[in-house]
MDAnalysis code that builds the backbone (N, CA, C; Angstrom):
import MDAnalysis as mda
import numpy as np

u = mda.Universe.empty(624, n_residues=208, atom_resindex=np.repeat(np.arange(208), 3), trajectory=True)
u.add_TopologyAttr("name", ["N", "CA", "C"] * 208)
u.add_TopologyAttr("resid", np.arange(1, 209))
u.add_TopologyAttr("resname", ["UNK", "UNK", "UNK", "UNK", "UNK", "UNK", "UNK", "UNK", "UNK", "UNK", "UNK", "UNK", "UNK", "UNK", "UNK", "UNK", "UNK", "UNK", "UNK", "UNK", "UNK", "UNK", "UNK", "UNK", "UNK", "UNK", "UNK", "UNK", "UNK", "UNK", "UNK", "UNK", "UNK", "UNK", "UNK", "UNK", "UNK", "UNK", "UNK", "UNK", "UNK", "UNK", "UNK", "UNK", "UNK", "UNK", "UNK", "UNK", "UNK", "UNK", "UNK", "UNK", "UNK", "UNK", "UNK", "UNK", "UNK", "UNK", "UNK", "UNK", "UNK", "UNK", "UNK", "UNK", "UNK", "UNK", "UNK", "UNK", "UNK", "UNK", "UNK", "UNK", "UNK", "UNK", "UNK", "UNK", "UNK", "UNK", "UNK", "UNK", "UNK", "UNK", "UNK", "UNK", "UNK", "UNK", "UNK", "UNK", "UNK", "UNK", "UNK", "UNK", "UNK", "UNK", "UNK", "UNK", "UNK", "UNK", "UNK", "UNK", "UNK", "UNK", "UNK", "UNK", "UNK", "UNK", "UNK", "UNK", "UNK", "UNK", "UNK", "UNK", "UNK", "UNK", "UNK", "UNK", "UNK", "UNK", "UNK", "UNK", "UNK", "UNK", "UNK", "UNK", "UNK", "UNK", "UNK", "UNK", "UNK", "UNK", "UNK", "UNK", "UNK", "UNK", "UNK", "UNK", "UNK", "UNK", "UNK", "UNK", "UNK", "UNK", "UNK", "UNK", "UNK", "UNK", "UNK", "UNK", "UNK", "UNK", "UNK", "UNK", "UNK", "UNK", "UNK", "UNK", "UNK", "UNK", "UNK", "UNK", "UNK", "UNK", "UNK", "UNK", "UNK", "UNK", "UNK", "UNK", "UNK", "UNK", "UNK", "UNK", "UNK", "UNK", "UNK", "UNK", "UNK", "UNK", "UNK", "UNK", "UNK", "UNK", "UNK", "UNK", "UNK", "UNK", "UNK", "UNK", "UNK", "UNK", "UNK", "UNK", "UNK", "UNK", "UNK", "UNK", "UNK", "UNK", "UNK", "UNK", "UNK", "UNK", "UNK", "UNK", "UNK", "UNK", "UNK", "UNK"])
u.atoms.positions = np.array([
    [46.017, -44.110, 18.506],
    [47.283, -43.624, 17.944],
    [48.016, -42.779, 18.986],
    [49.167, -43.029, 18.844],
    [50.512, -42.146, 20.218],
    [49.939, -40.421, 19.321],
    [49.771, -39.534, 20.569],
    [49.286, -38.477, 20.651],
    [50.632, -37.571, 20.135],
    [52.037, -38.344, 20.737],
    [53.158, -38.251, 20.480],
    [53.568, -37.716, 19.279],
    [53.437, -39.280, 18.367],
    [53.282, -38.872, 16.942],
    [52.937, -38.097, 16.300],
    [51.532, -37.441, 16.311],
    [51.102, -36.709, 16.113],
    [51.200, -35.372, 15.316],
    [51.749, -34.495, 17.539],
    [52.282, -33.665, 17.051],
    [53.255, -33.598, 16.885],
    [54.424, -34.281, 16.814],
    [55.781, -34.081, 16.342],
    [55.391, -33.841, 14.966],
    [54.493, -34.998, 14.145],
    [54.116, -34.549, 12.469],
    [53.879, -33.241, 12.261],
    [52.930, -32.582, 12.854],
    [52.831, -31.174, 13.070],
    [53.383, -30.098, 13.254],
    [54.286, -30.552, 14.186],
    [55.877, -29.695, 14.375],
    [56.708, -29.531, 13.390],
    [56.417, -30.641, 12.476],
    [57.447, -30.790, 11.269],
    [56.733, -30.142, 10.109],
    [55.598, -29.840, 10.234],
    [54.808, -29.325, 8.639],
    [55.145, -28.093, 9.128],
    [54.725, -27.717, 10.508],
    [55.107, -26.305, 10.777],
    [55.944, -25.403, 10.432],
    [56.985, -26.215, 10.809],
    [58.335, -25.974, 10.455],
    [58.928, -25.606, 9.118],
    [58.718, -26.435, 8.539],
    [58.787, -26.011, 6.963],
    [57.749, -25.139, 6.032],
    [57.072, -25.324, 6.683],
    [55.996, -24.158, 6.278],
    [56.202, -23.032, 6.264],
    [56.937, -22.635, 7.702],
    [57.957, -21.135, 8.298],
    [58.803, -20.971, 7.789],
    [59.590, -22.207, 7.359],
    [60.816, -21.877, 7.050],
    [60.381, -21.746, 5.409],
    [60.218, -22.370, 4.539],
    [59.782, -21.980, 3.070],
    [59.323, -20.614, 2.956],
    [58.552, -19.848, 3.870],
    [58.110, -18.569, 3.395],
    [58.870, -17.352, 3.360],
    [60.252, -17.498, 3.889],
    [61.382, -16.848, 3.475],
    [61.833, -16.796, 1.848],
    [61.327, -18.117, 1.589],
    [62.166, -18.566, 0.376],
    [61.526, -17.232, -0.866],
    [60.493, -16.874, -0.586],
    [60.350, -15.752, -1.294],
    [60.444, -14.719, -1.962],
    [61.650, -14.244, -0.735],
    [62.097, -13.019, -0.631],
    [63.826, -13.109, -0.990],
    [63.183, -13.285, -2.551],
    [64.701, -12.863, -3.049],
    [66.117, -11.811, -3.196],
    [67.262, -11.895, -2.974],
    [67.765, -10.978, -2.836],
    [67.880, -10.271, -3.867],
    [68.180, -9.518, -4.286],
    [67.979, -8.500, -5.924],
    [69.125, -8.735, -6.580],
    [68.975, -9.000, -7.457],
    [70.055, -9.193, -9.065],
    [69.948, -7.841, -9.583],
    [71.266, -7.585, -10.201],
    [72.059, -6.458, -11.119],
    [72.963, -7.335, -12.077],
    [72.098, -7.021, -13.059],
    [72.761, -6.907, -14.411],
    [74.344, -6.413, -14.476],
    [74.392, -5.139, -14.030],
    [75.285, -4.024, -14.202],
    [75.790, -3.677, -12.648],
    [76.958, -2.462, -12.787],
    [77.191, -2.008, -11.326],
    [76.031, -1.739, -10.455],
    [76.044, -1.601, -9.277],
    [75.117, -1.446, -7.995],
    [75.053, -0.048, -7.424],
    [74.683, 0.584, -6.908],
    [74.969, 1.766, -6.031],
    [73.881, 1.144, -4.936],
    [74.058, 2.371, -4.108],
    [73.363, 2.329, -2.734],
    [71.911, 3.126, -3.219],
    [71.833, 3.893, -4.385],
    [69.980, 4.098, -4.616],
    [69.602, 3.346, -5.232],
    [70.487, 2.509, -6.346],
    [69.800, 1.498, -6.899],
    [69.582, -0.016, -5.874],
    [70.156, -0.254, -5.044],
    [69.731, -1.455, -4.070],
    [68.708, -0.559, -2.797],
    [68.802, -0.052, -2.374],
    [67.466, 0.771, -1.594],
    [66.102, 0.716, -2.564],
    [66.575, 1.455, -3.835],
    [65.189, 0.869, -4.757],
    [64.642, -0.958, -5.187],
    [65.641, -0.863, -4.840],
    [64.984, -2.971, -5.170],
    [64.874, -3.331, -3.541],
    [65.362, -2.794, -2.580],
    [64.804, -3.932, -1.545],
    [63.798, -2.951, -1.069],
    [63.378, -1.697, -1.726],
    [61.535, -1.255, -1.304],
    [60.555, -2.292, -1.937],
    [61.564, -2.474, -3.699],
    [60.209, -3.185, -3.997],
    [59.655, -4.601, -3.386],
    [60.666, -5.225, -2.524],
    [60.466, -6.170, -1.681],
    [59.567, -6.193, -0.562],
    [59.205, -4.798, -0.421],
    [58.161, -4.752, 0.920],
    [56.896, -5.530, 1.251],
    [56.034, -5.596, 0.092],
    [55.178, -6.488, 0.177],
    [55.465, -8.153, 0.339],
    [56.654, -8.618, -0.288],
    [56.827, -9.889, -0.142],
    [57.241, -9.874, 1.275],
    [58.120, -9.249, 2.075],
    [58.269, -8.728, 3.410],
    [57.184, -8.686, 4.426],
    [56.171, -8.221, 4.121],
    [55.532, -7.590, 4.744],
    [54.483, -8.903, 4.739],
    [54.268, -9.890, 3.706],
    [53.515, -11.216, 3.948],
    [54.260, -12.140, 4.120],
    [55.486, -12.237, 4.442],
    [56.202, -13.028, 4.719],
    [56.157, -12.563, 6.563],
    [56.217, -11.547, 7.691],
    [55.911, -11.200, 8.897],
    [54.441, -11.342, 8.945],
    [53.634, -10.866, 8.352],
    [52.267, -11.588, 8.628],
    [51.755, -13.256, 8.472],
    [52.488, -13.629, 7.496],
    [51.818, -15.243, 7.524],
    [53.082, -15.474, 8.883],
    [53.889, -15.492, 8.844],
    [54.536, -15.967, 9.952],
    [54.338, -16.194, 10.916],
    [53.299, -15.296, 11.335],
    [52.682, -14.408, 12.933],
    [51.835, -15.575, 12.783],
    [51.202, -15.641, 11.499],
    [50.188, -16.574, 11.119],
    [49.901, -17.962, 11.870],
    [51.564, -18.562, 10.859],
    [51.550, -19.714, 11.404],
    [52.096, -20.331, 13.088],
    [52.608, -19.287, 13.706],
    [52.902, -18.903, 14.725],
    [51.507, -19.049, 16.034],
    [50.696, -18.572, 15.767],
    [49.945, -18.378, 16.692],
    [49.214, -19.602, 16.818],
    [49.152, -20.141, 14.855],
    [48.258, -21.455, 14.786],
    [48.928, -22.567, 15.274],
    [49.969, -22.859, 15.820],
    [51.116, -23.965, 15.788],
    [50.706, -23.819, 17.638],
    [50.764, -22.508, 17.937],
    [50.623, -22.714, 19.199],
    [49.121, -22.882, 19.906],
    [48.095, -22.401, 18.671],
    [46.745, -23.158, 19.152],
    [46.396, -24.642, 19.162],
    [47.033, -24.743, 18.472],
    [47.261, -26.855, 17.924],
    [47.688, -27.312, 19.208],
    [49.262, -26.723, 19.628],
    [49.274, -27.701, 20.351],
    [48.750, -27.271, 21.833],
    [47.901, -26.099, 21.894],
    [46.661, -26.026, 23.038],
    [45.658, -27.098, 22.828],
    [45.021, -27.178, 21.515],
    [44.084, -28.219, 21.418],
    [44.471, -29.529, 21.234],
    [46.085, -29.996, 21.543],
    [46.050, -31.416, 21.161],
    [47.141, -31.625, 23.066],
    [46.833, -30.738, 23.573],
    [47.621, -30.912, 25.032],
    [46.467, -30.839, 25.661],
    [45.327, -29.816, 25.590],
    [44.043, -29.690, 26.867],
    [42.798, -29.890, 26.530],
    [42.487, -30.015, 24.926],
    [40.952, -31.016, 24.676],
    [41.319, -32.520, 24.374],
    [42.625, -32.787, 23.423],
    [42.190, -34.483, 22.871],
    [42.925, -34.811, 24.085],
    [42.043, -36.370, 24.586],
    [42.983, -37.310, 25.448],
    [43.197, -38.183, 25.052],
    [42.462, -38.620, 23.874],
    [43.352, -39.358, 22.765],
    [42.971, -39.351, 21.205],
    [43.496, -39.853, 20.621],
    [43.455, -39.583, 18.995],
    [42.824, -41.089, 18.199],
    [41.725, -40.555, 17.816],
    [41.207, -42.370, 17.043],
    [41.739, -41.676, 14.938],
    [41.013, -42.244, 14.594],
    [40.868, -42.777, 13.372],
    [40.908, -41.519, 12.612],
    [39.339, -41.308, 12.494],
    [38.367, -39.624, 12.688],
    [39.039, -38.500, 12.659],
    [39.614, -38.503, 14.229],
    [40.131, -37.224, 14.628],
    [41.538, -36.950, 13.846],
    [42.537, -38.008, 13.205],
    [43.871, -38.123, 12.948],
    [43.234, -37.607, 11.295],
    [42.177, -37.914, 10.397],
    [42.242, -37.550, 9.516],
    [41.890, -36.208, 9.476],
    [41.339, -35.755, 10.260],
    [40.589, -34.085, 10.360],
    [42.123, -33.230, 10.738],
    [42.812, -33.729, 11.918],
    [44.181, -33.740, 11.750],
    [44.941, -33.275, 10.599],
    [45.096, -34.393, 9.536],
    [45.723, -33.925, 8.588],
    [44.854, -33.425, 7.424],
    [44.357, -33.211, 7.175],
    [43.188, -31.811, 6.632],
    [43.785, -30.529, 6.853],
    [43.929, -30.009, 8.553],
    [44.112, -29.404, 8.827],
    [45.588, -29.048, 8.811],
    [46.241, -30.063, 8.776],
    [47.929, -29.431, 8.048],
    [48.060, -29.501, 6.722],
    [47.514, -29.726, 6.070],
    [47.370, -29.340, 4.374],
    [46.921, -28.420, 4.503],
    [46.005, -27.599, 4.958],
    [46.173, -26.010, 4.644],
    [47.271, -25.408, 4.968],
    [47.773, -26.254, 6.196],
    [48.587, -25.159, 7.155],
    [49.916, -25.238, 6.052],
    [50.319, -26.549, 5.114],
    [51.076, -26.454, 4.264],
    [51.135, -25.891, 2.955],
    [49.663, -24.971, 2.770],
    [49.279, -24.730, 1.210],
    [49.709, -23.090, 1.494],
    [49.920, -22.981, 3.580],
    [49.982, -21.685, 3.441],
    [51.062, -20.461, 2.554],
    [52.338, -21.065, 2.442],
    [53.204, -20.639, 1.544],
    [53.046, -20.336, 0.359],
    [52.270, -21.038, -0.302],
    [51.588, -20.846, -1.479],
    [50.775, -19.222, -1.333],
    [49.828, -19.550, -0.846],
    [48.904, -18.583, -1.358],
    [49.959, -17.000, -0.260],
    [50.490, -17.580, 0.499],
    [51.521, -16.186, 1.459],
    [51.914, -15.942, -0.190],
    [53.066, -16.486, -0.797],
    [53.729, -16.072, -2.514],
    [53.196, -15.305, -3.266],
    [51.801, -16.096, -3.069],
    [50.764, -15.565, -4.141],
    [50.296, -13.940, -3.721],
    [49.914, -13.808, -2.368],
    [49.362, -12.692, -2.271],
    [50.760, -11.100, -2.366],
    [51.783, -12.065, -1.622],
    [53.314, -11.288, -1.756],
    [52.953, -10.792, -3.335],
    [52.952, -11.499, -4.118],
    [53.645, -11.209, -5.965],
    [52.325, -10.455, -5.976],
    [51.129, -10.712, -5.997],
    [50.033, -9.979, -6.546],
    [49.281, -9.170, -5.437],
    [49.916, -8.243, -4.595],
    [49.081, -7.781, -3.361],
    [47.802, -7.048, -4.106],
    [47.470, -6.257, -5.359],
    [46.544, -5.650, -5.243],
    [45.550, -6.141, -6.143],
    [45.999, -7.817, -6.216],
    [44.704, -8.576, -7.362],
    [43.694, -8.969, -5.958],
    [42.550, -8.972, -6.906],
    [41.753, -9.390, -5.681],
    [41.733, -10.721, -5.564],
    [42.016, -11.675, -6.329],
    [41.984, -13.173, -6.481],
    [43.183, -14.002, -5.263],
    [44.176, -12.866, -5.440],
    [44.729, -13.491, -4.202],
    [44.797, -13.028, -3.074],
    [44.318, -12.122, -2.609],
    [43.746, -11.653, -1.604],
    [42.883, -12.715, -0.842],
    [41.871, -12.698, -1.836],
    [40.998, -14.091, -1.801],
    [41.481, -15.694, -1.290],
    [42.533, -16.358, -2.142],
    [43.251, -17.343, -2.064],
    [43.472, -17.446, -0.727],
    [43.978, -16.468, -0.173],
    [44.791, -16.035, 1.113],
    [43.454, -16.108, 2.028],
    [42.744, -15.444, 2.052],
    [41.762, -15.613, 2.644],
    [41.302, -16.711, 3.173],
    [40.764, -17.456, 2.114],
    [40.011, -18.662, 2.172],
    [41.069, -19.702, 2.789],
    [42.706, -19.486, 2.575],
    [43.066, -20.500, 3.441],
    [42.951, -20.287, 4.392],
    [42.935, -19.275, 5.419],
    [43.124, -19.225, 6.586],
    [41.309, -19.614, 7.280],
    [40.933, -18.828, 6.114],
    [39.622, -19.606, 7.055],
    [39.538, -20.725, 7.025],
    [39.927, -21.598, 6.302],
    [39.430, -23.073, 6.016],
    [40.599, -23.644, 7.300],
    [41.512, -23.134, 7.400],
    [42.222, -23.763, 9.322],
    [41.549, -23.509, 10.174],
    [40.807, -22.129, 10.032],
    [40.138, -22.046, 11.256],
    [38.860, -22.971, 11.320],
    [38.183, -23.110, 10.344],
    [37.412, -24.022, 10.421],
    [37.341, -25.044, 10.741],
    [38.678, -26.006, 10.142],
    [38.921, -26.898, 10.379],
    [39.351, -27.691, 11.946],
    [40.191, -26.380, 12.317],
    [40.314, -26.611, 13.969],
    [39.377, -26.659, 14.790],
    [38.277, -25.728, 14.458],
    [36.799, -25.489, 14.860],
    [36.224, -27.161, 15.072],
    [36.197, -27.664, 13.904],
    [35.654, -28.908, 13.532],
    [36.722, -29.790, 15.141],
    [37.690, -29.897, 14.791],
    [38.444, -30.764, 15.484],
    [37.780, -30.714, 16.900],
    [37.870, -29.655, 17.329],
    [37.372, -28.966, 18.692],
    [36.009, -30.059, 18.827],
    [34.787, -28.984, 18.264],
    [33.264, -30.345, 18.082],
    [33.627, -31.588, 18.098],
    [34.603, -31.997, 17.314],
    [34.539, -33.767, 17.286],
    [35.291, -33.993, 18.135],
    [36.119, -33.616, 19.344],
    [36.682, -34.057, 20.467],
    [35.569, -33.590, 21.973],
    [35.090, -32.502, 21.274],
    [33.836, -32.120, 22.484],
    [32.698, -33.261, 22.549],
    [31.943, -34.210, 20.816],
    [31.279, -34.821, 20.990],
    [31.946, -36.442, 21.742],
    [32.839, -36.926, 21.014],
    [33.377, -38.196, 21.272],
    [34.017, -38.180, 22.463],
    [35.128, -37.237, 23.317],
    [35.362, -37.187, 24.429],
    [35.004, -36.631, 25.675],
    [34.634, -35.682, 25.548],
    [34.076, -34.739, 26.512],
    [34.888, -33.463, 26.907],
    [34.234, -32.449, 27.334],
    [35.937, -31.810, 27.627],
    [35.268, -31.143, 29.123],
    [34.802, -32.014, 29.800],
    [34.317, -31.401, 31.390],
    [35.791, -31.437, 31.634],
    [36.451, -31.819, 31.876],
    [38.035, -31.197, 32.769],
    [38.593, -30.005, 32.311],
    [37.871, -28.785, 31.441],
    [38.061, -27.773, 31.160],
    [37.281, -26.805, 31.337],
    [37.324, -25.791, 32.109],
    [36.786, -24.515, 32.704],
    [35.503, -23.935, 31.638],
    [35.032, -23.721, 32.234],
    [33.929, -22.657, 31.464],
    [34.727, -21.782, 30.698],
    [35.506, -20.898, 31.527],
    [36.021, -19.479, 31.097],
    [36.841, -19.973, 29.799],
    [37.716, -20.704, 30.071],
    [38.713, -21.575, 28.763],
    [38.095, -21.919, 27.622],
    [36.835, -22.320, 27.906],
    [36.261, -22.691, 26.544],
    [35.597, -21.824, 26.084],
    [35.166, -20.386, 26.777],
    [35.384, -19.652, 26.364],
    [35.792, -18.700, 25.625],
    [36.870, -18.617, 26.115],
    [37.887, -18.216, 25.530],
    [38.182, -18.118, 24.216],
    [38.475, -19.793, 24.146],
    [38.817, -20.778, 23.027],
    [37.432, -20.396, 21.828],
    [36.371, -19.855, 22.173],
    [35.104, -19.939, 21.388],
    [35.279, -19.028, 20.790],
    [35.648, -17.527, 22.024],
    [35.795, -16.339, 21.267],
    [36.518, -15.579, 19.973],
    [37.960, -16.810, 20.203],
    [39.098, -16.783, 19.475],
    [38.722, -16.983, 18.333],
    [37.780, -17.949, 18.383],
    [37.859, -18.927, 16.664],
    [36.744, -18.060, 16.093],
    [35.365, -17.849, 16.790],
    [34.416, -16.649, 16.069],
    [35.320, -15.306, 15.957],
    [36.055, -14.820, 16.485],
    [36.851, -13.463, 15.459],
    [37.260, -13.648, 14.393],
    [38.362, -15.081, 14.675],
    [38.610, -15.465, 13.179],
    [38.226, -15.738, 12.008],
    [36.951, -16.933, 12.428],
    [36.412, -16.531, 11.232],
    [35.348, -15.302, 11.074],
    [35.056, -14.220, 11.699],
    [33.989, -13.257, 11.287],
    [35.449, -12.531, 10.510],
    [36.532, -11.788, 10.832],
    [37.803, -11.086, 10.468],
    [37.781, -11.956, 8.925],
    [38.297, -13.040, 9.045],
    [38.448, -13.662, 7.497],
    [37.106, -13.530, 6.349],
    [36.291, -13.733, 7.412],
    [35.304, -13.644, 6.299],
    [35.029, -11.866, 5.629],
    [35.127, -11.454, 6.677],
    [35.070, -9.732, 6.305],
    [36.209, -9.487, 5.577],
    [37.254, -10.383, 5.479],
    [38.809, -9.754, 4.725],
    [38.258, -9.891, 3.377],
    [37.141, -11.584, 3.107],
    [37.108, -11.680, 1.537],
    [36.270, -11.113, 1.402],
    [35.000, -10.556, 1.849],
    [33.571, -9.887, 1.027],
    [34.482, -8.884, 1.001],
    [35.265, -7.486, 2.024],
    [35.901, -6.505, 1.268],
    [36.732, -6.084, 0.207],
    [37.621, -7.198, 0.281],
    [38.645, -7.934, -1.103],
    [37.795, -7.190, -2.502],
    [36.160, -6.720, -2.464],
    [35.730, -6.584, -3.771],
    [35.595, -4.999, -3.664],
    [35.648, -4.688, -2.779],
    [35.783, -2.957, -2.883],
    [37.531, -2.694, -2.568],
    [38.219, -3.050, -1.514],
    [39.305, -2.547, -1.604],
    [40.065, -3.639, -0.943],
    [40.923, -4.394, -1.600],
    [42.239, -5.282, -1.466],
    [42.773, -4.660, -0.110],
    [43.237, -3.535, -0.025],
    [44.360, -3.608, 1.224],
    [43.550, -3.648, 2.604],
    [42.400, -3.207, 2.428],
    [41.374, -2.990, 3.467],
    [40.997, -4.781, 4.127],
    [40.988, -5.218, 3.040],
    [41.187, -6.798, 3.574],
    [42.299, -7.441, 4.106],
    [43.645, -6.498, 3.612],
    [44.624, -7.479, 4.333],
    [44.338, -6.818, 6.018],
    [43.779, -5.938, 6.838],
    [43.995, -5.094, 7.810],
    [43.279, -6.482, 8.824],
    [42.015, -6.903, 7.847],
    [40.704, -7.955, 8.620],
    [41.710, -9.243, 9.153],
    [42.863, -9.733, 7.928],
    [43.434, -10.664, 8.197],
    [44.440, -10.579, 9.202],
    [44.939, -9.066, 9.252],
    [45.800, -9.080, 10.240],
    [45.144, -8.673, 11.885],
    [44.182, -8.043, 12.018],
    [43.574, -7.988, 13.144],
    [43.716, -9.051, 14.335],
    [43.077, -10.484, 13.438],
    [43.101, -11.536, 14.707],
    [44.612, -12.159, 15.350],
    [45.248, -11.631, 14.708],
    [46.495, -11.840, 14.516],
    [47.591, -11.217, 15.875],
    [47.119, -10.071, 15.488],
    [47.418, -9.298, 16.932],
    [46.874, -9.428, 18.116],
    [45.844, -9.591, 17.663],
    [44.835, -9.674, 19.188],
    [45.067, -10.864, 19.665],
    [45.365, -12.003, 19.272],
    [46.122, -13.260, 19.906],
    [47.104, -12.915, 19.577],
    [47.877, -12.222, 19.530],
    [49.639, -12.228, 19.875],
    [50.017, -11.998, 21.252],
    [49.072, -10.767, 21.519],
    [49.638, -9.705, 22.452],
    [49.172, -10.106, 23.462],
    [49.350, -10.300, 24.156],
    [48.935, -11.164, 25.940],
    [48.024, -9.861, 26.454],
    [46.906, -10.463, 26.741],
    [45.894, -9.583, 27.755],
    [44.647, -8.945, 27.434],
    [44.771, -9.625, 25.633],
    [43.427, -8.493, 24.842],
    [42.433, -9.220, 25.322],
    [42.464, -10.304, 25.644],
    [40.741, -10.853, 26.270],
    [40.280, -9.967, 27.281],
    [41.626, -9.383, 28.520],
    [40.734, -9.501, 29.626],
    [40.346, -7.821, 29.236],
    [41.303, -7.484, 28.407],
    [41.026, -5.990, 27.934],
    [39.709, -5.722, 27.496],
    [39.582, -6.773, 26.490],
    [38.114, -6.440, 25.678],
    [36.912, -6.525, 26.514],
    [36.948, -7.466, 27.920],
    [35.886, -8.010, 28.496],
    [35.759, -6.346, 29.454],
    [36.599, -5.736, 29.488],
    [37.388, -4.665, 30.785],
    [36.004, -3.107, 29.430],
    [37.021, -3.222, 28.580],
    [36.805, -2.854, 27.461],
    [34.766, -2.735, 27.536],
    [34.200, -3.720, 27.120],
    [32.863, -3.960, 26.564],
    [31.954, -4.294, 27.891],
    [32.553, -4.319, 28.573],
    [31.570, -5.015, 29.917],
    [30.750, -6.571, 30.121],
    [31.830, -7.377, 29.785],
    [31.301, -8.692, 29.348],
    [32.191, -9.722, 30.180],
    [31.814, -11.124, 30.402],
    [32.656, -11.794, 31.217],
    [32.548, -13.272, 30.556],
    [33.356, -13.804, 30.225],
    [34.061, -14.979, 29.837],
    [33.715, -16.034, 30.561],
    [33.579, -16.027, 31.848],
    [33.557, -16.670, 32.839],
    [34.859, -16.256, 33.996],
    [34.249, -16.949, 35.236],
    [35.489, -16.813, 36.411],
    [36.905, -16.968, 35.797],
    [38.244, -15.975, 36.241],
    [39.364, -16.143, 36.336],
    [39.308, -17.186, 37.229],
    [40.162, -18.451, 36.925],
    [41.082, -19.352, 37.946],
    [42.324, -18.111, 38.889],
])
């Protein structure tokens, strides 16, 4: 299958995925006249839908740009297998709006805390998977030690962070959203690898 195809499909779930999670964040209705304390009081109560609407974003942001790391420098090509694990993996990435809504409207139930949770781990997993089944069927010797590395370290934060977001979810809800947002940052911000290795005394492998 054209590798092409692919991710353009991907580009396009992405896309709407980002763009729907705005759709959330409604602007506030009045019954009656408006003032400036009564609209300051309705767009506070918007903060949480706000505030998971910039976090899943970051979300899908970072994941859009790990995809197309893993579909530019592990697959060299795409069979059967790999195209359905593929789309697996953009059905979460499309369910993400959902459970982003869900956790927005109900930040301090633990059920969607949870919801939220479990999707993100189940991408990371799933990419995880993709990774193995292009490492077994293709090989990925034209990629560095340190890179795959890298790439290893990334996906074990994620899921240890997600998984720690849902076992805490049962003592304290917000304490879990902190787990979900952690990995989040730390792949945003350019340089936390070499920091952490600088940081802990540990080495990845050789810089190129």
């Amino acid at each position: 299958m054209d590798k092409t195809r692919v991710v353009a499909l991907a580009d396009g779930i992405f896309a709407v995925a980002m763009t729907i999670l705005i759709f959330d964040i409604k602007i506030p209705a009045f019954s009656s006249g408006v003032t400036d304390a009564t609209l300051w009081h309705s767009l506070g109560i918007l903060w949480p839908h706000v505030t998971v609407f910039a976090l899943s974003f970051a979300v899908l942001s970072v994941m859009w740009v790990n995809h197309h790391f893993l579909f530019d420098s592990f697959a060299k090509e795409i069979d059967r297998r790999l195209n359905l694990i593929n789309m697996l993996y953009l059905m979460f990435i499309a369910f993400v709006p959902f459970s982003a809504s869900l956790i927005g409207e109900y930040s301090d139930h633990q059920p969607a805390t949870i919801v939220y949770g479990v999707n993100l781990l189940l991408i990371t997993l799933t990419s995880v998977w993709m990774v193995s089944y292009i490492k077994r069927t293709q090989g990925i010797e034209h990629l560095s030690d340190r890179l795959l590395n890298q790439s290893r370290f990334r996906s074990v934060l994620n899921i240890l962070c997600y998984l720690f977001g849902i076992v805490v979810s049962f003592i304290n809800v917000y304490v879990s959203l902190f787990f979900y947002i952690f990995p989040i940052i730390f792949n945003i911000i350019p340089g936390t690898l070499d920091f952490t290795e600088k940081l802990f005394r540990f080495s990845l492998g050789e810089k190129e």
